[in-house]
N, C-alpha and C positions, 0 to 999 in steps of 0.2 A: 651335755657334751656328747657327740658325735663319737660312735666307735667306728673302728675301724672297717669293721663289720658291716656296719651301715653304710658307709661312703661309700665302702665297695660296691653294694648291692644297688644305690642309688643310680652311680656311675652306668651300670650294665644296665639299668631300664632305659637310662636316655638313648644308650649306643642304639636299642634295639627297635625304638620306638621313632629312630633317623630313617629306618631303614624298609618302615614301612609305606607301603604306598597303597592310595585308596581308589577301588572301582567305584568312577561314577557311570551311572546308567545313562545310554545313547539314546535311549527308545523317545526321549523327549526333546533329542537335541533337533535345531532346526537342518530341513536338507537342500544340502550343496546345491547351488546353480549348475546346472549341464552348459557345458561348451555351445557356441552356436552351432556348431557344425554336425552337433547330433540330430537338428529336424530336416539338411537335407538330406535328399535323395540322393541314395548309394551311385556312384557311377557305372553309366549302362545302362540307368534304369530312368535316366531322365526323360521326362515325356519330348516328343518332337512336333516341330509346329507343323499344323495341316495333314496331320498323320492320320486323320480321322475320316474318311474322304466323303464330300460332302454330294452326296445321291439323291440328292431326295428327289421323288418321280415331279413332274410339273403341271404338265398338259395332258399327260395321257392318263388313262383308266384305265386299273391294274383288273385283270380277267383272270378269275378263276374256274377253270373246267376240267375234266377229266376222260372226257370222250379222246378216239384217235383218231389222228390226221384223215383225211378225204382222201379216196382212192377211187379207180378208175373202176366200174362193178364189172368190166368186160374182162379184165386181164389184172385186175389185184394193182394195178402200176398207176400214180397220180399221173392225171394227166395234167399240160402247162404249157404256156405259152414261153416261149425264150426270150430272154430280157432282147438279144439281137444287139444294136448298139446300145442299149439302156446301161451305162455301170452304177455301178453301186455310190458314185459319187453325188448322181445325176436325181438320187431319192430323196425325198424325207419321208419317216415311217411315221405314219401318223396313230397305230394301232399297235401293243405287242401283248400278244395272247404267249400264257404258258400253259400248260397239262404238265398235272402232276400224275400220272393215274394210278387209282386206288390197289390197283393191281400190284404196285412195285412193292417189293416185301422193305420193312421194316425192324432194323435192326437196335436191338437196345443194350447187347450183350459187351461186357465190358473187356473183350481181347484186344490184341493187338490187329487183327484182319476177322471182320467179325464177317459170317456171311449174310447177306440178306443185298437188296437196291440200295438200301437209303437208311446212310449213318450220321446221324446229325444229333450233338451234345449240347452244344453252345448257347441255346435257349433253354426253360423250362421243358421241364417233363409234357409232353401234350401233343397235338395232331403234328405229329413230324414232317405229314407231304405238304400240310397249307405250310408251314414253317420255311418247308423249304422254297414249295413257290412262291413266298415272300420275297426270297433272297435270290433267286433264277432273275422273279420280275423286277426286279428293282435296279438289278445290276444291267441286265440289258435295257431298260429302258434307259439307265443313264449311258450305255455305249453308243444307243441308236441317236440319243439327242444330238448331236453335233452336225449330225445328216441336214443337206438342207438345199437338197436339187429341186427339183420343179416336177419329178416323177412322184406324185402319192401312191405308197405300197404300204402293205401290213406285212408284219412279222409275225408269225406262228410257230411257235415252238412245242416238243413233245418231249420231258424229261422222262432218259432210259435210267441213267444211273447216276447219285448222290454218295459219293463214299468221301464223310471228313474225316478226323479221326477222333478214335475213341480216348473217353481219359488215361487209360493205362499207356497209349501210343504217347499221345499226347507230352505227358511228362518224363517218358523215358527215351524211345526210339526216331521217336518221330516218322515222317512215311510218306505219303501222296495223297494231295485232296483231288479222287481220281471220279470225273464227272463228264456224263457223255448224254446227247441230248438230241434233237432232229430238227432241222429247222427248213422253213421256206418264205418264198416272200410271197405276197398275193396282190392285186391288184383291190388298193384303197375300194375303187366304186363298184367293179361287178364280182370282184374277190377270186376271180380267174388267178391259178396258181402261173408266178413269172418264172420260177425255177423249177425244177425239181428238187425233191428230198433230199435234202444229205444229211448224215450224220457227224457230228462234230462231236471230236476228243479234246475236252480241256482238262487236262493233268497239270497241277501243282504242286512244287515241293511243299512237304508242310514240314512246319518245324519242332522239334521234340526235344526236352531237355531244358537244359536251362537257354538253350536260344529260343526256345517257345515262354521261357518267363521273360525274360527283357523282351520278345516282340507285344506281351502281353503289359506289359507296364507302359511299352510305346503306345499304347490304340490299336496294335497291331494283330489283331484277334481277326479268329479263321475267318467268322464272317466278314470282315473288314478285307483281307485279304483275297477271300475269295470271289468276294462283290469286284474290285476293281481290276481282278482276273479277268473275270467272264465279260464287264464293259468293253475290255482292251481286243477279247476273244470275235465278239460278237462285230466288233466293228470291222476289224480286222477279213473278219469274213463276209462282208456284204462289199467291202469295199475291195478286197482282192481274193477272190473264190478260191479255197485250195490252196493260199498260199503261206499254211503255214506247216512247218515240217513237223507231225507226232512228236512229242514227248518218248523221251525211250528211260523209262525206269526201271525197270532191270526185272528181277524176281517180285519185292514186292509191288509194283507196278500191276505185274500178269496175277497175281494171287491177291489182289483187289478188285477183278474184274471176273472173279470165278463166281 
């Protein structure tokens, strides 16, 4: 027979043993399915179609030298025949020479306005001037292609100055991809210059921040940007001389050019 005593104590195991509850361990449990919407890409960042511009040289032979332009020995001045009615519609360039020369100082310093010619990130670490004449010859050959008069001329060019920007510009301030270069036309068969020398400023905004990461998720990388630059530059200038107005970028503009 059951004392009192006992019931009692009976009673209070079961109360206490309702009220327990047991960890079981997660580390084995299976894991959740993700939403579909976690594998796209964040908005802003979607890629664009044709964003990539398609350059590739065809016909012509990309020329690497280093020497400087041809000058008159009598008076330091090229001498040239004047195109006269000849416009720049009336060509196709069947040759486009660039010069990088070795002389232009080479900057690898991680500022925001680094001094030296020629700033260039974008590829590997390595010959920075062929690098660049890659990207000079590439992009004008694909401006000159559309040319397509009945006047055979070559294109000679001489890069003065390469400034893109550096990684710390890059992903903070952003700034100017400020590039200035010399160009003339020459006569395809006896290579008699049809112009004289001029020097051409092609300044670009470049972009910094996180507008430089979505133009970088688009395709939209400096090289990418600066090749269909200089296409737009180059054409622009054979086909209307002079007629485009300077870039006016203020402070850092003139403190890229120091």
């Amino acid at each position: 027979m059951m004392t009192l005593r006992t019931v009692f104590l009976t009673l209070l195991g079961c109360s206490l043993s309702a009220c327990a509850t047991v960890d079981i361990p997660s580390r084995n449990a299976p894991f959740e399915s993700l939403p579909d919407t976690y594998s796209t890409v964040a908005p802003g960042y979607e890629p664009i179609e044709g964003a990539v511009l398609d350059l590739q040289p065809q016909s012509i032979t990309p020329v690497l030298a280093v020497d400087t332009l041809g000058s008159d020995a009598t008076n330091g001045q090229p001498s040239y025949r004047p195109l006269g009615s000849v416009a720049g519609s009336d060509m196709t360039i069947t040759k486009v020479t660039v010069r990088v020369p070795r002389t232009l100082k080479v900057s690898e310093a991680n500022r925001y306005i680094p001094q030296g010619d020629i700033v260039w990130r974008e590829d590997p670490l390595g010959n920075r001037h062929a690098q660049v004449q890659a990207i000079v010859q590439h992009a004008l050959e694909a401006g000159v292609r559309p040319l397509s008069g009945p006047v055979q001329a070559e294109l000679d060019v001489e890069v003065l100055r390469f400034h893109a920007l550096t990684q710390k510009a890059r992903y903070t301030t952003g700034g100017v991809h400020s590039i200035s270069f010399t160009m003339v036309l020459r006569d395809a068969e006896t290579g008699e210059a049809l112009t004289e020398v001029r020097e051409i400023e092609a300044d670009l905004n470049a972009y910094g921040g996180r507008k430089a990461l979505v133009a970088i998720a688009e395709g939209q990388t400096q090289k990418v940007r600066i090749t269909g630059f200089l296409a737009k530059v180059i054409q622009q200038e054979i086909l209307t001389p002079g007629s485009r107005a300077p870039r006016r970028g203020g402070l850092i503009q003139a403190l890229n050019k120091l």
